[in-house]
C-alpha positions in Angstrom: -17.0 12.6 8.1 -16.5 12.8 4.6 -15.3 15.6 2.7 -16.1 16.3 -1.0 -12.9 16.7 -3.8 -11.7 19.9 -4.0 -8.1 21.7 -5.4 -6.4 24.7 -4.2 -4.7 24.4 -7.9 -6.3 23.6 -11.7 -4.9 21.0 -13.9 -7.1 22.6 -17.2 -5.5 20.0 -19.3 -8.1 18.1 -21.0 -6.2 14.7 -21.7 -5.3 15.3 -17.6 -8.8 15.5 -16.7 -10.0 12.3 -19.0 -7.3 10.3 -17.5 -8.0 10.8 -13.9 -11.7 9.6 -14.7 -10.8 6.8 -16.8 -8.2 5.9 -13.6 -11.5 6.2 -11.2 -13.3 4.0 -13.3 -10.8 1.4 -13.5 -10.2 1.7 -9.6 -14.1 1.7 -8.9 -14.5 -1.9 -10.9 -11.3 -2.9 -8.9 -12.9 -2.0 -5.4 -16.4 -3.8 -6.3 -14.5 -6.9 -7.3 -12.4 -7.1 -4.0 -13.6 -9.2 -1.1 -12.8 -7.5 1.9 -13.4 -9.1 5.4 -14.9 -7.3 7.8 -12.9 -5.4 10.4 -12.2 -6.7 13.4 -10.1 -5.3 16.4 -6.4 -7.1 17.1 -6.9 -10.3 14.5 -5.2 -12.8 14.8 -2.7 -12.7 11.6 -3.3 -16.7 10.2 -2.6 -16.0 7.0 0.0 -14.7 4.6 -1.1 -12.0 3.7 -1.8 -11.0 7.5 1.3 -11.2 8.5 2.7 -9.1 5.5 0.2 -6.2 6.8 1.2 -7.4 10.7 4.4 -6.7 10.3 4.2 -3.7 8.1 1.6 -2.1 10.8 4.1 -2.9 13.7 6.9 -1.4 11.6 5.4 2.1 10.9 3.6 2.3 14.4 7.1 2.5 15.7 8.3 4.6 13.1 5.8 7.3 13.7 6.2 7.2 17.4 9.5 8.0 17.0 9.7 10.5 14.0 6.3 12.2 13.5 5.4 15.6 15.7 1.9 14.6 16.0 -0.9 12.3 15.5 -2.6 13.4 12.6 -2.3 11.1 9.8 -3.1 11.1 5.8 -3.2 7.7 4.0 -3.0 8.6 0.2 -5.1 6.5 -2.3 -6.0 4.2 0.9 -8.3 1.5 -0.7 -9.3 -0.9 2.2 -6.8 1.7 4.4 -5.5 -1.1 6.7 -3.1 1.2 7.5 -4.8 3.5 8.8 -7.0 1.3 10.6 -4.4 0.2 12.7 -3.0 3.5 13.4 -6.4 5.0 14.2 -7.2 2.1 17.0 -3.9 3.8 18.5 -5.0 7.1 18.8 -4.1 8.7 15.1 -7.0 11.2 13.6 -6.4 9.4 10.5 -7.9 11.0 6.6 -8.1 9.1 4.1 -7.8 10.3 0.9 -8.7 7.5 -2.7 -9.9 8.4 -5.8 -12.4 5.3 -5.9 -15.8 5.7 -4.0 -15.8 1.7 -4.4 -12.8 2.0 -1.8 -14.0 4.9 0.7 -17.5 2.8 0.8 -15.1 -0.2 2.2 -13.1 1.8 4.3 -16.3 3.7 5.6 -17.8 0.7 6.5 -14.6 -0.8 8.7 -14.2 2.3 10.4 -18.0 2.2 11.9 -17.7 -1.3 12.5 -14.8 -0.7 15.3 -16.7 2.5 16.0 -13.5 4.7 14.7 -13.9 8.2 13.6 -12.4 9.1 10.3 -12.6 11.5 7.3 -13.3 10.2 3.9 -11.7 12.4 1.1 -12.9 11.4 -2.8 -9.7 13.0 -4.6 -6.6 12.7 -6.7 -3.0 12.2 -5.2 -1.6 14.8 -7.0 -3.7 17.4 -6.6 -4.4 17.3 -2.6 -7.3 19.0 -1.4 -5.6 20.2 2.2 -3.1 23.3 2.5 0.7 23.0 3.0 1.5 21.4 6.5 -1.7 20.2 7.8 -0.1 16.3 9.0 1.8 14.9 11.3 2.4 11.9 8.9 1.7 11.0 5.4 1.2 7.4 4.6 0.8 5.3 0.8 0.5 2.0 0.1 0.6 0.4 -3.2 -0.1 3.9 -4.9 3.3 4.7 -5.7 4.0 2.5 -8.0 1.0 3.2 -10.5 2.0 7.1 -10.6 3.4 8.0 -14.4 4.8 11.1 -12.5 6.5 9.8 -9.6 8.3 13.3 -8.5 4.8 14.9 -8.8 3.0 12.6 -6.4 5.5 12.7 -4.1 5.8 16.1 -3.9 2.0 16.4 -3.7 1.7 14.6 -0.5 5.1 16.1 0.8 3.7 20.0 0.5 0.4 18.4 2.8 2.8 17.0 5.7 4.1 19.5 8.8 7.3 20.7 8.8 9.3 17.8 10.8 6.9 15.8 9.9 7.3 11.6 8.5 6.5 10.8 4.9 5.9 6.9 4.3 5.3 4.6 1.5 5.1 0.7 1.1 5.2 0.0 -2.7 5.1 -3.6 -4.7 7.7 -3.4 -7.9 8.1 -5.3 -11.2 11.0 -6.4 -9.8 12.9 -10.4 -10.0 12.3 -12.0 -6.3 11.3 -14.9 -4.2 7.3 -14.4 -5.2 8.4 -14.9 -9.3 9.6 -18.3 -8.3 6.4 -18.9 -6.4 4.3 -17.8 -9.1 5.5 -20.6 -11.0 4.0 -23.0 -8.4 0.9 -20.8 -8.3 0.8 -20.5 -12.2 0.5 -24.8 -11.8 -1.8 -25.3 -8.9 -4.0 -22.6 -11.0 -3.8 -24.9 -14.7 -4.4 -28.0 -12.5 -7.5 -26.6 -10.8 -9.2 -25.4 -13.4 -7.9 -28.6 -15.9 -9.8 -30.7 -13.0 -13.3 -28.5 -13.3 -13.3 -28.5 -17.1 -12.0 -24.5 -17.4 -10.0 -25.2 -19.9 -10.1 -21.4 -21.4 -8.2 -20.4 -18.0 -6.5 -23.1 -17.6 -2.9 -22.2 -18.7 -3.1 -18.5 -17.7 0.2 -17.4 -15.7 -0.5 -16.6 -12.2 1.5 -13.2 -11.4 1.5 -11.3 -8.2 1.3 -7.9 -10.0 -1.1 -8.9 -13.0 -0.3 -7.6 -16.0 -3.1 -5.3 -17.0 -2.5 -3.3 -13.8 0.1 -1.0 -15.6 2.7 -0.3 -12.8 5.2 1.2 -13.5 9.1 0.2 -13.6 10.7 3.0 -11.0 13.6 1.6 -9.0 14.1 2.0 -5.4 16.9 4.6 -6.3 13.8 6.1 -8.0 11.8 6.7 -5.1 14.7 7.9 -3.0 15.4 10.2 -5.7 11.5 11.7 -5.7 11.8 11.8 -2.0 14.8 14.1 -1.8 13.7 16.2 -4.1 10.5 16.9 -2.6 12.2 18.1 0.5 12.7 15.4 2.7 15.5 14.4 4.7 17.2 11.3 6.6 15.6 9.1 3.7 15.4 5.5 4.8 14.6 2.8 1.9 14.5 -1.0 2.4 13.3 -4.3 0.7 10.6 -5.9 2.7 9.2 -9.3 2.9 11.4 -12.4 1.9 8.4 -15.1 2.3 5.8 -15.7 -0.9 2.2 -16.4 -1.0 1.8 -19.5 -2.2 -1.4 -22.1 -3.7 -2.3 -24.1 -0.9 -5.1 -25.1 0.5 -6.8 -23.7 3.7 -5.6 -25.6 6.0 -2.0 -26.0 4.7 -2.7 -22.1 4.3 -3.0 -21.8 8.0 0.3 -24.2 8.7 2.1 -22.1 6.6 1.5 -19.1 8.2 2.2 -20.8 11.7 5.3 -21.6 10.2 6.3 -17.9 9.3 4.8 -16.4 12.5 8.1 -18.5 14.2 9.8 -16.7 11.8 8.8 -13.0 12.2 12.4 -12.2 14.2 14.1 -13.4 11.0 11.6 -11.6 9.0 12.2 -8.0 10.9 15.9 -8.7 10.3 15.3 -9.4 6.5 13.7 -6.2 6.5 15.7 -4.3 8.0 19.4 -5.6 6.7 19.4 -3.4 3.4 21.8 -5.9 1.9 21.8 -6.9 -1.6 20.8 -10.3 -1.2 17.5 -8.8 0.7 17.3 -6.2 -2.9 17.3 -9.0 -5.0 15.1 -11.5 -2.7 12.8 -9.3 -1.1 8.8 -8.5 -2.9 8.7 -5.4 -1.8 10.1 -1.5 -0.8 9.4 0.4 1.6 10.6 4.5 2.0 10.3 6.9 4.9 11.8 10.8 5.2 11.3 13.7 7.4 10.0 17.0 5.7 12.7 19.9 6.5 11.7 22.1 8.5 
């Protein structure tokens, strides 16, 4: 089912307006450039970069079995809405919200593949086109971080969610950690492949996890515990998530690699879970959850 944009509030700010289409367009050429595999039901995780989203689906499943009221779920700015995917093969009525029709094409497309029923919402984060207290659970992913009004977004999504009801975000920050040293390895295997084809115009470009043309913004986790308070949510858990890099490899060293961290998935959980400062300064990535008063 997809649902058109709408607001139950105006933003008549012109500069407002031209920026939330210039964002579209820059998230639309984003989408179209992506390569997303088809969906398929319980992968196997044999990469990096599936066991990053296996253990980050494993992690909120429990969560919102144990916090949220209900099953009815809001992923804001989705994109490929892995997330939700997961969650809706387990029962959740999932929404997803992205401003990109690039992205709700993708996700539209995965969720008939598994035969999962879904609404697709074309809108903007911060002005939500649902009343006050209409989910169980409000999920983002890598949407945080891009916001130039943190306390706004978060507050957006936060007025959406049910009283007793779980706020979630993962989020990817500017931050030191293990993947800057691995970008250095990336940066080479990168020069070296394209010295050996004759690329030489891209051949000494540096390899960066968060490119830099992608704008995100320097908040702190202390930021996004901040926002979250002061949008009205309580027992606010943050954490640093994910002390293993992607690396340049190729496939089939890809595949060992991943075998290797799959033995380490109990020492990964811990590492996620430890809140140390060790795991603040090692860790890639953050990851917030609250419970809206009630």
């Amino acid at each position: 089912m997809t649902r058109p944009h709408c607001g139950d509030h105006s933003y008549p700010i012109v500069c407002w307006i031209l920026q939330v289409k210039n964002d579209q367009r820059w998230w639309d050429e984003f989408w179209a450039r992506q390569s997303v595999p088809p969906a398929t039901r319980n992968a196997t995780p044999d990469t990096w970069y599936d066991l990053v989203w296996h253990v980050t689906f494993e992690y909120w499943y429990e969560c919102f079995g144990k916090h949220a009221p209900g099953k009815r779920m809001l992923e804001c700015g989705c994109g490929s809405a892995r997330v939700s995917q997961y969650m809706a093969q387990r029962g959740y009525q999932c929404t997803l919200l992205d401003n990109s029709e690039q992205a709700l094409s993708i996700v539209r497309r995965n969720f008939e593949a598994l035969s999962l029923d879904g609404e697709f919402v074309l809108g903007d984060i911060t002005n939500i086109c649902f009343g006050a207290g209409e989910f169980d659970v409000v999920y983002s992913g890598g949407v945080l971080e891009f916001q130039d009004d943190l306390g706004c977004a978060v507050k957006e999504m936060v007025r959406v969610l049910k009283p007793g009801g779980v706020f979630a975000a993962n989020v990817v920050p500017p931050k030191f950690s293990i993947q800057s040293i691995a970008d250095i390895e990336r940066t080479v295997a990168y020069s070296l492949r394209n010295l050996m084809k004759g690329n030489f115009r891209d051949a000494f470009k540096r390899v960066r996890q968060i490119p830099s043309d992608y704008q995100v913004k320097t908040w702190s986790l202390n930021d996004y515990v901040r926002a979250c308070k002061e949008a009205g949510l309580t027992a606010v858990e943050d954490f640093v998530t994910t002390p293993f890099p992607a690396l340049a490899l190729p496939k089939a060293a890809h595949k060992l690699y991943a075998r290797a961290m799959k033995a380490l998935l109990p020492q990964w959980r811990r590492f996620n879970e430890s809140r140390s400062r060790w795991s603040e300064l090692w860790g890639i990535g953050y990851a917030i959850y609250g419970i809206k008063r009630g």
